[in-house]
N, C-alpha and C positions, 0 to 999 in steps of 0.2 A: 526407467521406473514408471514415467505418466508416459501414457499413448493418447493422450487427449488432452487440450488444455483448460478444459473445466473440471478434471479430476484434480489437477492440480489446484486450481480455486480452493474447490471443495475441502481438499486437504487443510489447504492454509484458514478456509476458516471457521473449518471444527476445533481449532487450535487455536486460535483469536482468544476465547474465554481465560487461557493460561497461559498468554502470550506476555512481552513485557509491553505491548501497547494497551493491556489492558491491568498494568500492576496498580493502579487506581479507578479503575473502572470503566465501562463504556458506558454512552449513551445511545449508539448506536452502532449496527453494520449493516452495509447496503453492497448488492452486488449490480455491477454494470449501469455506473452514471453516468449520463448520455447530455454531453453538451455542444454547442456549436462547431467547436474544432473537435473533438472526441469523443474518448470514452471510456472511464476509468474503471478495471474490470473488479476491485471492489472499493469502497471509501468506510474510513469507520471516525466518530466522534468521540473525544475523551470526554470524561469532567468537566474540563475545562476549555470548554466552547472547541477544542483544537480537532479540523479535519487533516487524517492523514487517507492517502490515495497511493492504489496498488496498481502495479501492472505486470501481469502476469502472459510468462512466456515459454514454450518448452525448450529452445533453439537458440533464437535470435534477440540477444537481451542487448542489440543495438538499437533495435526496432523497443525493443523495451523501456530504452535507456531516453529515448526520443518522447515517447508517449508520456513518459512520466516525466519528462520536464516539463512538457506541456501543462499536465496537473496543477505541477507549482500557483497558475497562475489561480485556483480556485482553494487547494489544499494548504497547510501549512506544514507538511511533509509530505513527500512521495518516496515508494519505493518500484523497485522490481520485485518481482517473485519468478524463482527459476530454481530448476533443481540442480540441485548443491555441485555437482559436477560442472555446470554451465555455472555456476555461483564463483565457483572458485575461478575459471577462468576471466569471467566479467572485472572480476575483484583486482586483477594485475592490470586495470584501466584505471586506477585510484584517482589520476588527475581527472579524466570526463566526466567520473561521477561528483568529484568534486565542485566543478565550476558549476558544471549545473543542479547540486545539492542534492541529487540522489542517493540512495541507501540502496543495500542489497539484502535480500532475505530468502530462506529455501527453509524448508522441510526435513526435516530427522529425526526418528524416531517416535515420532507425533508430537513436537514441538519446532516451533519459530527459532529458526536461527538468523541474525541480526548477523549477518559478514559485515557489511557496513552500514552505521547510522548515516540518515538522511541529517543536513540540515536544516532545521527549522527557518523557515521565510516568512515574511507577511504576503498574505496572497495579493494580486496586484486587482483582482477583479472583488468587489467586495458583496457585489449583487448577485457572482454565481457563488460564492463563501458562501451568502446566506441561505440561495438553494440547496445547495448541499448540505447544508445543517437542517433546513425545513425536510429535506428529504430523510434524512437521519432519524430525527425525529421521532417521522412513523419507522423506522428499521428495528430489524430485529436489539429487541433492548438485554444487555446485559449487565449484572449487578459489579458488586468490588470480588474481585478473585486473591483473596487469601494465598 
């Protein structure tokens, strides 16, 4: 379906506004946060102060799965984003994503599909937390989606 992995991006977050990471509202989304070990290809703020962190893949949601635990360390959830064929295979790895409290998410029919919730972490860096939330911020800002 993507021949590109910023079509992908793209998809997922025209879709962000009527997703369930936004069933109380955002404060922000920001694409391609860029910190010392990485680089999260989008981040987005809830209500309530909470970053969650994407990484997005068309292939390889090893390489995926890696990156956004990395995340963990700034985010207070991370996922993958891959499309739904690769979603569904990643998905029969339950325990990896588990220990490292990843989540899986893809694309259908112009909505977020949630295969698996991330679990929630206290991030262990509290100083790149805050960068990301300063960065948030200024991001694109969206209201409560009904």
């Amino acid at each position: 379906m993507y021949s590109r992995e910023d079509a992908l991006v793209n998809d997922f977050i025209s879709c962000i506004p009527k997703s369930p990471f936004a069933k109380d509202g955002l404060l922000g989304v920001s694409k391609e946060f860029n910190y010392n070990r990485g680089r999260a290809d989008i981040i987005l703020m809830t209500f309530d102060n909470e970053v969650v962190a994407f990484e997005a893949k068309l292939q390889k949601w090893r390489e995926a799965l890696h990156q956004a635990y990395r995340n963990t360390c700034f985010a207070h959830s991370s996922y993958i984003i891959v499309p739904k064929d690769v979603a569904e295979r990643a998905a029969q790895y339950e325990i990896e994503f588990a220990q490292r409290l990843v989540g899986i998410c893809y694309v259908n029919n112009n909505k977020i599909v949630i295969a698996r919730k991330a679990i929630k972490s206290i991030p262990i860096q509290e100083w790149l937390l805050r960068r990301a939330q300063n960065t948030l911020i200024g991001g694109e800002i969206y209201g409560k989606v009904n």
